[in-house]
Structures are given as C-alpha cells and as structure tokens.
C-alpha positions as CSV (number, residue, x, y, z in Angstrom):
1,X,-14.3,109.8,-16.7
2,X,-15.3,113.5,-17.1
3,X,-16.2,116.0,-14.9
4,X,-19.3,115.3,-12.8
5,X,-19.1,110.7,-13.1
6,X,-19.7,111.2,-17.0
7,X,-17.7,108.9,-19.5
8,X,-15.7,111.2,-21.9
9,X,-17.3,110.3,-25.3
10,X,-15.1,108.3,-27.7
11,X,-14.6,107.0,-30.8
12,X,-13.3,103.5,-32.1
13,X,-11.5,102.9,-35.0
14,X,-11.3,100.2,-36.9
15,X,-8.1,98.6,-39.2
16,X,-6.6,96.0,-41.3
17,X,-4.1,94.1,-39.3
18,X,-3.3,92.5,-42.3
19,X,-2.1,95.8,-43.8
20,X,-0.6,96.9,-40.6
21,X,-3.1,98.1,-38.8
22,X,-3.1,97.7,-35.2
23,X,-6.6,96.3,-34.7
24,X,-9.1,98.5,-32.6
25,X,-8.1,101.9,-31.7
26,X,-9.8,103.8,-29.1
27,X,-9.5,107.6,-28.7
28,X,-11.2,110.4,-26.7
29,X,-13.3,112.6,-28.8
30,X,-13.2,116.2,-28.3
31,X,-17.1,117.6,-28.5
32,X,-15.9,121.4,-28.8
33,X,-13.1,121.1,-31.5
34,X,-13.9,117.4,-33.0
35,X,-10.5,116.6,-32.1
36,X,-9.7,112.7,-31.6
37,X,-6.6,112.0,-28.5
38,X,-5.8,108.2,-28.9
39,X,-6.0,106.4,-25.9
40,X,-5.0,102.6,-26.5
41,X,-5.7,99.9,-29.1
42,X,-6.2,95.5,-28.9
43,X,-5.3,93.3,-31.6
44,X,-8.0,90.6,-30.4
45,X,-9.4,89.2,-33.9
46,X,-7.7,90.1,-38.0
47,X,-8.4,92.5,-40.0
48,X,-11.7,94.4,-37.8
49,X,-12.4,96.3,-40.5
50,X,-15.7,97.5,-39.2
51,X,-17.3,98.1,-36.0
52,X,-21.1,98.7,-34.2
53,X,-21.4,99.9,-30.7
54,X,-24.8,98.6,-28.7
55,X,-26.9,101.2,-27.7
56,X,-25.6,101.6,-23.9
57,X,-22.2,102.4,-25.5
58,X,-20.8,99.2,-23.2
59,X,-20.2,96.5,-25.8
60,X,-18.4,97.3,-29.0
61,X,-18.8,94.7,-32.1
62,X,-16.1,94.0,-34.7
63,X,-16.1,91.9,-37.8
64,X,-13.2,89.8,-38.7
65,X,-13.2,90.4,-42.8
66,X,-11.3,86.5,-43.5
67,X,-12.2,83.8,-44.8
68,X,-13.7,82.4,-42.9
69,X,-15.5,85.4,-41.0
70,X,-16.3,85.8,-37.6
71,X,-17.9,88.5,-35.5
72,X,-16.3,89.4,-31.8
73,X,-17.6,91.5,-29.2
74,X,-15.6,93.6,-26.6
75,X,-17.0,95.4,-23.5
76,X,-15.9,99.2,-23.6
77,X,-17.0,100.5,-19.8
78,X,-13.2,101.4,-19.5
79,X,-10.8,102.5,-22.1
80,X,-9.4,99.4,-22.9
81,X,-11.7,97.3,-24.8
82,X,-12.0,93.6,-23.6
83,X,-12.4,90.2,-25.4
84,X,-16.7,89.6,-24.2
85,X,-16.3,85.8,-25.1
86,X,-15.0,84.0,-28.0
87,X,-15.1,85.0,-32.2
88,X,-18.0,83.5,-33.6
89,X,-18.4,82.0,-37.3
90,X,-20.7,83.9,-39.3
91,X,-20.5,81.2,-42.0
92,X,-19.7,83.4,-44.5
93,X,-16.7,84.9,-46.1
94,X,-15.0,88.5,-45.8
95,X,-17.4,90.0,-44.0
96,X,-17.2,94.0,-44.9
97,X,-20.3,95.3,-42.4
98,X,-22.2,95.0,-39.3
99,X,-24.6,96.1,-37.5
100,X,-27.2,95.6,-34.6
101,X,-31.1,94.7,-35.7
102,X,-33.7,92.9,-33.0
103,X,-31.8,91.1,-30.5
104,X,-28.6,90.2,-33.2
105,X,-26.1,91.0,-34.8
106,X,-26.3,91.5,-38.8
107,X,-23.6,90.8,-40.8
108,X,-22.7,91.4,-44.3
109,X,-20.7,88.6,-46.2
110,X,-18.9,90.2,-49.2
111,X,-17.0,87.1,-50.1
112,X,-19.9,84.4,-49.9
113,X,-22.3,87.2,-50.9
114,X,-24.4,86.2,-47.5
115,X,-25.8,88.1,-44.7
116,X,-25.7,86.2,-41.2
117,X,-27.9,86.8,-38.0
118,X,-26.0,86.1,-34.8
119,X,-28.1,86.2,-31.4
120,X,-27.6,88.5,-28.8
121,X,-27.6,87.0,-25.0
122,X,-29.4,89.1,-22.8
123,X,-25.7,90.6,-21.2
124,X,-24.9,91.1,-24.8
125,X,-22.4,88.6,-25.4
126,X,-22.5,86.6,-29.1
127,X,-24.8,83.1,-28.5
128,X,-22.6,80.0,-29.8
129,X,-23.4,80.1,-33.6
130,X,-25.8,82.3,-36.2
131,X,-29.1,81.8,-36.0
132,X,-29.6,82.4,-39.9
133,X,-27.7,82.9,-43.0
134,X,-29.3,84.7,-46.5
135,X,-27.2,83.8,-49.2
136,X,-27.9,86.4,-52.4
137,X,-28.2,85.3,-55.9
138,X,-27.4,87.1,-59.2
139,X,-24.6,88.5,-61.0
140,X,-23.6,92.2,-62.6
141,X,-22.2,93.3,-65.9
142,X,-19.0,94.2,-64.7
143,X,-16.7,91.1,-65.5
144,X,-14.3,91.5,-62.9
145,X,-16.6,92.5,-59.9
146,X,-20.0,91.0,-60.5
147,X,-19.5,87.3,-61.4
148,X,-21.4,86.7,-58.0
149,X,-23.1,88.1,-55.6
150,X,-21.0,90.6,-52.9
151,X,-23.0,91.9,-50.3
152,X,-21.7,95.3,-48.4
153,X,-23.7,96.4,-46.0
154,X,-27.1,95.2,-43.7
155,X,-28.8,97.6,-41.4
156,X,-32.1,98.3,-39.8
157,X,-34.5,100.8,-41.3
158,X,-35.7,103.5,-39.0
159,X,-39.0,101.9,-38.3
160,X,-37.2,98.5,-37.2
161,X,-39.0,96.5,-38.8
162,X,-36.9,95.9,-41.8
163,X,-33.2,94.7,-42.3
164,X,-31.9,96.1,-45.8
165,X,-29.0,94.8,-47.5
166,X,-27.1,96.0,-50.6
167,X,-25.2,93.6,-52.9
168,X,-22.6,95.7,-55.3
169,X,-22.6,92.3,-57.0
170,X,-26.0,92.0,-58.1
171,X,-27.0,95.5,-58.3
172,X,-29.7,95.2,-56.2
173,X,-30.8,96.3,-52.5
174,X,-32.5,93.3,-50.6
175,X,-35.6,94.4,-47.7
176,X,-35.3,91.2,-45.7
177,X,-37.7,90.3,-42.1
178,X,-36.0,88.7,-39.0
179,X,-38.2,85.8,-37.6
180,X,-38.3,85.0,-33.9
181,X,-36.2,82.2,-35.0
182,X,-33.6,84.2,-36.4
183,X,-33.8,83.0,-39.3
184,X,-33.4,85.9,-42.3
185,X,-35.8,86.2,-44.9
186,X,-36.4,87.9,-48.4
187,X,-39.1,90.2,-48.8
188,X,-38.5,92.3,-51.7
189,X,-34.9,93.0,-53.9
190,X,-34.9,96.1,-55.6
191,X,-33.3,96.8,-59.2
192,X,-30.6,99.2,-59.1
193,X,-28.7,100.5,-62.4
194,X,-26.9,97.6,-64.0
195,X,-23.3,97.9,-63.3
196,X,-23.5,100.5,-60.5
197,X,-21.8,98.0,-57.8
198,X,-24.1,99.7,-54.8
199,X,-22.1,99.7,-52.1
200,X,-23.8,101.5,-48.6
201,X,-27.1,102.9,-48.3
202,X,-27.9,106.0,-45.9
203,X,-31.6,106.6,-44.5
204,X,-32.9,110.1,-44.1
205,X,-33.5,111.0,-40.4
206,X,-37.5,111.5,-41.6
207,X,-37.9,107.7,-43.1
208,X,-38.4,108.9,-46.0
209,X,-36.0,108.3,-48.1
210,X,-32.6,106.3,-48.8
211,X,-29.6,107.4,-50.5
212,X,-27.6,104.4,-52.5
213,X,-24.0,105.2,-53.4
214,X,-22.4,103.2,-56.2
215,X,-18.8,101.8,-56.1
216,X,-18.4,100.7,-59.2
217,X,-20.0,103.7,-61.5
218,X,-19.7,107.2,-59.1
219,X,-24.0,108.0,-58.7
220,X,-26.1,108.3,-55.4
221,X,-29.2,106.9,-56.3
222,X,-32.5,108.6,-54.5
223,X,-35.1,106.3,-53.0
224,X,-38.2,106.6,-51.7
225,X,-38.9,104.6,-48.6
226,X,-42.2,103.2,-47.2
227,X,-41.3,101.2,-44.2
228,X,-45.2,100.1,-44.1
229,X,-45.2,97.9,-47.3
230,X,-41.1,97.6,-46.9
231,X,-40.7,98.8,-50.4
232,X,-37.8,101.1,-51.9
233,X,-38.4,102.6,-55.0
234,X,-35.4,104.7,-56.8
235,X,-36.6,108.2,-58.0
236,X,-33.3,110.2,-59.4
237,X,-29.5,109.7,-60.1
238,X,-27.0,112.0,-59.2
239,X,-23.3,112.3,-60.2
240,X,-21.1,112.1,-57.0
241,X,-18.4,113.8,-58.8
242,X,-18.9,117.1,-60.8
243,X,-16.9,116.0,-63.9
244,X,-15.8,112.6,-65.5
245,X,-12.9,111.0,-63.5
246,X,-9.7,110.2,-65.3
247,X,-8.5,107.6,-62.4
248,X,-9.8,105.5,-60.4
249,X,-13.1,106.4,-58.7
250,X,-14.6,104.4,-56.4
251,X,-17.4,106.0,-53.6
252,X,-17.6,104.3,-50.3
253,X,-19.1,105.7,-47.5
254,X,-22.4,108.1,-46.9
255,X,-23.8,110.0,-44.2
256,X,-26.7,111.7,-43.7
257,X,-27.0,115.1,-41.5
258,X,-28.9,114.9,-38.1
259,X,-31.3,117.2,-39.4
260,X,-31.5,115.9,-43.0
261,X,-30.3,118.8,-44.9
262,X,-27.0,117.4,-46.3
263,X,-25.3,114.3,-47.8
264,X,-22.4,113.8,-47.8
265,X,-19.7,111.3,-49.6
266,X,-16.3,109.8,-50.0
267,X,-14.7,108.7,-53.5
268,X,-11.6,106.7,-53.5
269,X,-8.8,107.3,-55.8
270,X,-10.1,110.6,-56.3
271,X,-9.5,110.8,-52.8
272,X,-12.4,113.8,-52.3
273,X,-15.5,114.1,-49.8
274,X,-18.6,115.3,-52.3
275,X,-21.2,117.6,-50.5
276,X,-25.3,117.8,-51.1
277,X,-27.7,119.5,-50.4
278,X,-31.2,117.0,-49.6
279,X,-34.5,119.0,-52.0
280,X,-37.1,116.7,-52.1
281,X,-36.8,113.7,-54.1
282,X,-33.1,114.7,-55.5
283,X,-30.0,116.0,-54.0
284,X,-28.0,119.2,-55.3
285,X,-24.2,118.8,-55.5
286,X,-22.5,121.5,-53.3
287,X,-19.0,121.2,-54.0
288,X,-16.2,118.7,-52.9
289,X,-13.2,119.1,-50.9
290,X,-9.9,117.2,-50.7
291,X,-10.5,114.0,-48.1
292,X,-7.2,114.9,-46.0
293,X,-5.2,111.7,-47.2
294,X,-5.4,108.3,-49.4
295,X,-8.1,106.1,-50.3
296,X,-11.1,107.3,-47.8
297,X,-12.4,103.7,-47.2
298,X,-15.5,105.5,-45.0
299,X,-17.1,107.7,-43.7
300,X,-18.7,109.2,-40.2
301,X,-20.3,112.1,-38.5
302,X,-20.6,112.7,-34.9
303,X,-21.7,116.4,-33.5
304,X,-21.0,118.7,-36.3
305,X,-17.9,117.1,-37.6
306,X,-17.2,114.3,-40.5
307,X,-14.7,111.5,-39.7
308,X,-12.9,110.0,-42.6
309,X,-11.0,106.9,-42.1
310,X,-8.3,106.9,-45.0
311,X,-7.0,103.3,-45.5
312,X,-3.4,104.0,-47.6
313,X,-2.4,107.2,-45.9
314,X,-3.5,105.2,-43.0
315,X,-5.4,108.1,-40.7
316,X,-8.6,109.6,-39.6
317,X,-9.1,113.0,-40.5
318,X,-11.9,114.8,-39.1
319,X,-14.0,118.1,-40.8
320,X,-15.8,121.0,-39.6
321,X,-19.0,121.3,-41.4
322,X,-20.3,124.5,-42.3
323,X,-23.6,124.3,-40.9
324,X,-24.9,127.1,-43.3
325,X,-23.4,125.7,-46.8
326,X,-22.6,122.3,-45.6
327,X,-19.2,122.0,-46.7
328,X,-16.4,120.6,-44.9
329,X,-13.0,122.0,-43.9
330,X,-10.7,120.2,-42.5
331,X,-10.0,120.6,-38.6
332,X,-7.0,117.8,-37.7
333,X,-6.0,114.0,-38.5
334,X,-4.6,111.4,-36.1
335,X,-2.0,108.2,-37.5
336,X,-3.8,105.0,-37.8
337,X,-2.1,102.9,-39.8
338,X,-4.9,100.9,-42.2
339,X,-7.9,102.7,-40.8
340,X,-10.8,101.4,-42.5
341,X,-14.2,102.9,-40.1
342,X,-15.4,105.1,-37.1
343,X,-17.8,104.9,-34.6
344,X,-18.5,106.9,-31.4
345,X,-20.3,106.3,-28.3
C-alpha cells in the first residue's frame, strides 16, 4: 500500500505459457519515471495472452487463447492475484481479446471467428457458461489468413451502447447490441479494404472517430463514428510505415492519447512504434522509433508513457512521450519471458 492507505498503482502483464511465459505478472508502476518493479506472477490458466481489469481495479480478467478457450477471473486487492472461481468455456477457439461491456465479459474468438458474452455476477465472478456467442461469416483474399473468419478484438464504444468487433479474416468491423438476455447481436458490419486483415480498433477520447490498424497490409484506417445510429464509416488511409517494408510487417496494437492529439502504433517484424499526429478526419505520420526488442505483440499507455509488450525478446519496454512532438524515447524494460499485453489499475 502507499503512503496515506492508497494502493500503489500496478500493471499486469500478460504471456504465453506455452512459449515460456510465466502466466500473469504483476508489477508496481512507477507514476514519476514510468518505471515497472515486478512484484510476483500465477500460472492459473495457459497461454493468458490478454487481460481487462474491472473498473474498481479488484478483479483482473484473463483469456485462455486454446482450443478450447476459456476466460478466468482473479481478484487483485493484494499483490498476488487469486483464482475468483473456475475457467469458463467461451465456446470458441483461441481467444486473442477481451474486454468488459454491460454486466459481461466480451470475448474475441480468433480461431472459431466468434465473439462470446459471459455474465458478470454481481461480486464479479464469471456465471457458469456464456450467455451468447456471434459467430462471423466471410472470408478475405489473402489465401493463407482469410479462408475464414478471425476475429481480434471486441470492445465497448464510448457511448456504451455498442460492442464493436473486428474480424482480420473478413475484413470487416462488426457494431453488434447486447440484449438483456445476453445474447449478442449484429447491427451493422462495415467494409474494410480487401486484404487489410484489421486487427484492433482505437476510439478517440471525443467519440468521434475510430482508428483501424491492419495486420495483414501496414494502413490505419480513419473512421468516423456516430454512436447514435451505431454506424462507422471509413474516411482516409494512412501508411503506418514511411516507406515499403522489405520483411515482414505486421501492425498490432494502437493507442490513442488522453487528450486525443496522438496515435500511436506497433509493427512487428519491423519491430518499430509509428507516431501521429490526430488533424481532423486523417492522421499525420510523425516519425517512428525502434520498439526496444522483438516482435511488439501490443501496445499500452498509462500516464505519459507507452508500454510495449515484445513477445520474442520476451519484455516490456516502456517510453517517455514527448508531450510536445509526441514521439517516444525509450525510458527502461523489465524480462518477461513471452509477454504478449499490459494493463494498469
């Protein structure tokens, strides 16, 4: 505890156990310098790849991306997460993302191509079983990675209204209502540029707008939002990368500043963070700077400072962001072997 009864912030990292990793991490965060102490880890469920804290900061949620998936929750009052009730099923393979939406848990099914709702019990335990599975439909040009669908990522809009999905296998993003059932419903899939493998979507702080970054061709696609009608419509391409990559070059995660100046990215392979600057219905590149190790799986920011978990180097490197320019310069790293997301309380 700090000074004064207060709970030192923290983050939580999550890993591959498959690839060594050694499940969730927890670590003290540093608000001055950014700087991440770790603290202790649990190996409760494979591969937690990522994580979602509730909004009291006292129960942590993991996926497990197998197949079969599951979704487990932890309660994080002390520094040593603990097991909040069994791993349930989300009835759906490899789940990649998760996230919290009206009462349940979200979860995006990359193998299945699925998103499953899993109710919340008052204390904020898991209920028995989902509530409601979406499975996607479609298919992609790209012959290795878009035979079927692969969702990536599910999360609320700001108005909380909406749950928004994005499929890199179908090239689409899916606007989808929760009914007081549970149950998960379609509302509108949006078009996305054929091929692009859309992989995490980013909302501006204002509700405005949505920023779409591509695995599978290196763009950040500009939305509109209009969280009245539930409809986004894409406005502008732009180039995560300022010239034409050699190597591999696959973007994962993207952020949003606080205040909705800057975006920022992470390309694998090329193993860079990419930096922009938000004007209107487009986003001017910056610059990019070295990600501080291998294969930066995603991407966080908390107070000032970006997180990058980097999956092959295995560790989290965190960035001090120029508050004037926007770019990033790296400030410290910590070992964790398979890292694959951050959070913070």
């Amino acid at each position: 505890m700090a000074d004064g009864g207060r709970r030192q912030r923290r983050a939580f990292i999550g890993s591959f156990t498959a690839a060594g990793g050694p499940g969730i991490v927890t670590a003290a965060l540093a608000p001055d310098s950014g700087a991440l102490t770790p603290l202790n880890s649990v190996n409760g469920v494979p591969d937690p790849s990522y994580l979602a804290l509730a909004a009291d900061g006292d129960t942590l949620y993991a996926v497990s991306e197998t197949s079969p998936g599951a979704v487990a929750a932890y309660r994080v009052t002390g520094d040593v997460p603990e097991p909040a009730g069994r791993p349930v099923p989300v009835d759906g393979d490899g789940p990649t993302h998760l996230s919290l939406h009206a009462g349940h848990v979200l979860t995006a099914n990359y193998g299945s191509g699925s998103v499953t709702a899993v109710p919340l019990r008052p204390d904020g335990t898991l209920a028995r079983a989902a509530s409601g599975v979406l499975a996607h439909t479609g298919s992609g040009p790209h012959a290795q990675r878009q035979q079927a669908p692969h969702a990536h990522q599910v999360q609320p809009d700001p108005s909380g209204r909406w749950a928004v999905s994005v499929d890199l296998g179908t090239d689409s993003v899916r606007v989808c209502a929760l009914t007081d059932g549970g149950d998960l419903t379609l509302h509108r899939e949006i078009a996305l540029r054929p091929g692009s493998g859309p992989r995490h979507l980013a909302f501006h702080p204002a509700g405005t707008h949505a920023y779409v970054v591509g695995e599978l061709v290196p763009l950040v696609t500009v939305c509109r939002w209009d969280a009245a009608e539930g409809v986004l419509r894409p406005v502008a391409e732009v180039p995560v990368l300022p010239t034409v990559p050699t190597g591999d070059a696959y973007p994962s995660g993207i952020v949003v500043s606080p205040d909705g100046g800057f975006v920022w990215t992470a390309t694998r392979g090329e193993d860079v963070l990419s930096a922009f600057a938000v004007e209107g219905d487009t986003l001017r590149p910056l610059g990019t700077v070295p990600c501080g190790g291998h294969w930066p799986r995603a991407l966080a920011e908390s107070g000032g400072f970006l997180y990058v978990a980097n999956e092959r180097s295995g560790d989290v490197t965190w960035f001090a962001v120029d508050p004037r320019t926007g770019l990033p310069g790296r400030a410290g790293a910590i070992a964790v072997p398979a890292a694959s997301c951050v959070v913070f309380d």
